[in-house]
C-alpha positions in Angstrom: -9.9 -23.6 -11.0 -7.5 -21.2 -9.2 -7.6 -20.5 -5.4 -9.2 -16.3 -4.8 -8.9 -14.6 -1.8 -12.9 -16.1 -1.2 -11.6 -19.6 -0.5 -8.8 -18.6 2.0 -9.1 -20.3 5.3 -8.4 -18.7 8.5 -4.8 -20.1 8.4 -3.8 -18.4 5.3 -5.3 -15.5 6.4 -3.2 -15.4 9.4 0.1 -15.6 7.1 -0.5 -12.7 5.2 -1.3 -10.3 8.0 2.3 -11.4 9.2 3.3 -11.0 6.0 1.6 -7.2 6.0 3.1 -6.6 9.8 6.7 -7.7 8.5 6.4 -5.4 5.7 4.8 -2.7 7.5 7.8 -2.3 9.9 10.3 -2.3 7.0 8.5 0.8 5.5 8.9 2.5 8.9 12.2 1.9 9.0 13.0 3.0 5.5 11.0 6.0 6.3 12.6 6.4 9.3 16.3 6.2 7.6 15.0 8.7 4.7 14.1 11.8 7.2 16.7 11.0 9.4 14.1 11.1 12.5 12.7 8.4 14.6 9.4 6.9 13.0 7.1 4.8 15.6 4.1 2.7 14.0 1.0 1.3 15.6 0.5 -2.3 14.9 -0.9 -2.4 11.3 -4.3 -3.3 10.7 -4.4 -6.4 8.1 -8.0 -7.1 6.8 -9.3 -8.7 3.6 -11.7 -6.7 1.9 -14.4 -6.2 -0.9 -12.7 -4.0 -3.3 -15.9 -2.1 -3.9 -15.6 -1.1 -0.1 -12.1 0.5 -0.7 -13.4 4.1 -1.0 -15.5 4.1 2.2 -12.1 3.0 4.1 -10.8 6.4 3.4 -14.1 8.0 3.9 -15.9 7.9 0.8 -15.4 8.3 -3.0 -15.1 11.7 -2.7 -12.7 12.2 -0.7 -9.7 13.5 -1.8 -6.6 11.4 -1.6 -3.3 10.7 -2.9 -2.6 7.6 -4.7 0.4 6.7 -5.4 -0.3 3.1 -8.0 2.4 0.5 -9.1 1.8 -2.9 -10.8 3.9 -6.0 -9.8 5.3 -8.6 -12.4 7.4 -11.7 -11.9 7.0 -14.7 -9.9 2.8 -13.1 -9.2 1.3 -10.3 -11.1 -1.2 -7.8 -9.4 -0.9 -4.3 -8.5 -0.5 -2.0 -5.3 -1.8 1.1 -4.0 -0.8 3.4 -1.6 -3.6 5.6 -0.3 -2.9 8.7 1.5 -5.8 11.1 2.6 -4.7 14.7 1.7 -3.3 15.7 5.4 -1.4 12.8 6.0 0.0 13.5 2.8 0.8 16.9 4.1 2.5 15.9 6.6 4.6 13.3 5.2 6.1 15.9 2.4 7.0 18.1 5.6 8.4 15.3 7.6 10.0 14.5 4.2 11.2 18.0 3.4 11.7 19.6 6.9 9.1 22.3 6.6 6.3 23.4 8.0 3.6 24.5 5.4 0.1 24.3 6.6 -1.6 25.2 3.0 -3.9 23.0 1.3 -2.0 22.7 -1.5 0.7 20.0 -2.8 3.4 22.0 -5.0 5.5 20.0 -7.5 8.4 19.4 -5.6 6.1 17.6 -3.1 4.1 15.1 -5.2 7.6 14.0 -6.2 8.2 13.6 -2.5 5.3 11.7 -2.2 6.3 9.3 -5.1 9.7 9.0 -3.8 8.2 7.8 -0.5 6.1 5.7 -2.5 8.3 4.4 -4.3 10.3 2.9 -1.1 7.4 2.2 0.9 6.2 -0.2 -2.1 9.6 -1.7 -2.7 9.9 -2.2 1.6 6.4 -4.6 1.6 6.9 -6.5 -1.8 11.3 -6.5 -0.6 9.3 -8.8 3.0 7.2 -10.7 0.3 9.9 -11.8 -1.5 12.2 -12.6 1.3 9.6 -14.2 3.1 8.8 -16.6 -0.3 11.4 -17.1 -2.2 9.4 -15.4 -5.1 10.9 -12.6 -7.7 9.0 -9.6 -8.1 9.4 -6.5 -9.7 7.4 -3.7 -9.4 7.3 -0.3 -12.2 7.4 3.0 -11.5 5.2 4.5 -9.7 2.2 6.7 -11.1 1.2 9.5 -8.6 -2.7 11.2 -8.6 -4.2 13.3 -6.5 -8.4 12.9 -7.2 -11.3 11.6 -5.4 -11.0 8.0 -3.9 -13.2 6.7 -6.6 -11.7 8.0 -9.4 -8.4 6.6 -8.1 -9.4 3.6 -6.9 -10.9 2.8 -10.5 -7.3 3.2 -12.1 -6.5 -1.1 -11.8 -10.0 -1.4 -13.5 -9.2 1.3 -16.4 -5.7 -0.4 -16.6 -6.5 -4.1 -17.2 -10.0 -4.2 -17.2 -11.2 -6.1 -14.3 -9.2 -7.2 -10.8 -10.2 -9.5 -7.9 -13.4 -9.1 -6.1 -11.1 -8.4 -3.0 -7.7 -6.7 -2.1 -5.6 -7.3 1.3 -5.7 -3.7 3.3 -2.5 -2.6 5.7 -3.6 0.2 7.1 -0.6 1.5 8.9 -0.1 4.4 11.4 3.5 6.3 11.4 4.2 8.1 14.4 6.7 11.0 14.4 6.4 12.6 17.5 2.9 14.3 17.8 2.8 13.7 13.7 0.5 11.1 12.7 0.4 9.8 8.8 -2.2 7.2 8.3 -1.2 4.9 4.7 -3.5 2.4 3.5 -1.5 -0.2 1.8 -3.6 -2.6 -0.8 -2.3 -5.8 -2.3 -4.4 -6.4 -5.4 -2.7 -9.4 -6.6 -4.6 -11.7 -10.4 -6.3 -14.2 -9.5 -3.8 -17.2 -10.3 -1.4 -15.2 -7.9 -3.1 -15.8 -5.0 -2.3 -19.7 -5.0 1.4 -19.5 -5.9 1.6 -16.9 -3.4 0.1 -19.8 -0.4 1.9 -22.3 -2.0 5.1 -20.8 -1.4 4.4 -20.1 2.0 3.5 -23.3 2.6 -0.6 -23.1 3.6 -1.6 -24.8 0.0 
């Protein structure tokens, strides 16, 4: 029987929030090098979650967000999301971009920002994974939507027809000056993943 995310001890636990704070401060200094500016971040937030509880992280299913969804093949399979509520995604095209447009909107030119960002935000967390285990992974192009949270947050189920019963959350604060972007980073890896993910950190 494989080991889920249920059966983790506190140990194990512990590992993978250093896993998310390692990979957390990559992304902000990937961000950081991308808009040429000084990126601060808060101490990430690393919690194990129900993934039906994903949606009321981000203040309910219909909320709209940005989600910005890859999956991850290789050593472990799963998939990652990147959830952005619609002003932090505002602000990180501007920071991105060098403007200073205060509509509601998100013009072309900006949800390829976003994915952009995505895109090396992704590859920063699962570039610390990899380092950190020893493990290949590879993760596909991005796919960017802009919906409610629970249409968005269904998109793994669509895909392959069931995940996990939970995902690990980073949520992560970037500071650039008085701007704040809150990301909430999800590792939804298969179930099999989860032990040869422990097992080469060496808490199996």
């Amino acid at each position: 029987m494989s080991l889920t995310i249920d059966d983790l001890n506190s140990l194990q636990i512990d590992v993978l929030r250093e896993i998310g704070n390692i990979g957390a401060g990559n992304a902000a200094t990937a961000l950081s090098k991308m808009i040429s500016k000084r990126i601060d971040m808060d101490v990430p937030k690393v919690n194990i979650l129900e993934f039906k509880n994903v949606a009321e992280l981000v203040g309910g299913p219909e909320v709209e967000v940005v989600g910005i969804y890859f999956k991850v093949t290789g050593d472990i399979t799963g998939s990652i999301m990147f959830l952005l509520d619609k002003q932090s995604s505002k602000l990180l095209t501007n920071l991105l971009m060098g403007m200073e447009d205060t509509t509601d909107t998100l013009s072309e030119m900006e949800f390829s920002a976003l994915q952009e960002v995505g895109n090396i935000l992704a590859g920063s967390y699962l570039s610390s994974l990899s380092s950190l285990t020893g493990l290949k992974l590879i993760v596909s192009i991005p796919s960017l939507a802009l919906d409610m949270a629970g249409a968005i947050i269904s998109v793994p189920v669509i895909l392959f027809g069931q995940v996990g019963d939970k995902v690990m959350l980073i949520e992560t604060d970037f500071c650039e000056g008085t701007n704040h972007v809150k990301g909430n980073f999800f590792l939804i890896p298969d179930e099999e993943s989860f032990e040869i993910l422990l097992k080469s950190l060496g808490v199996v």
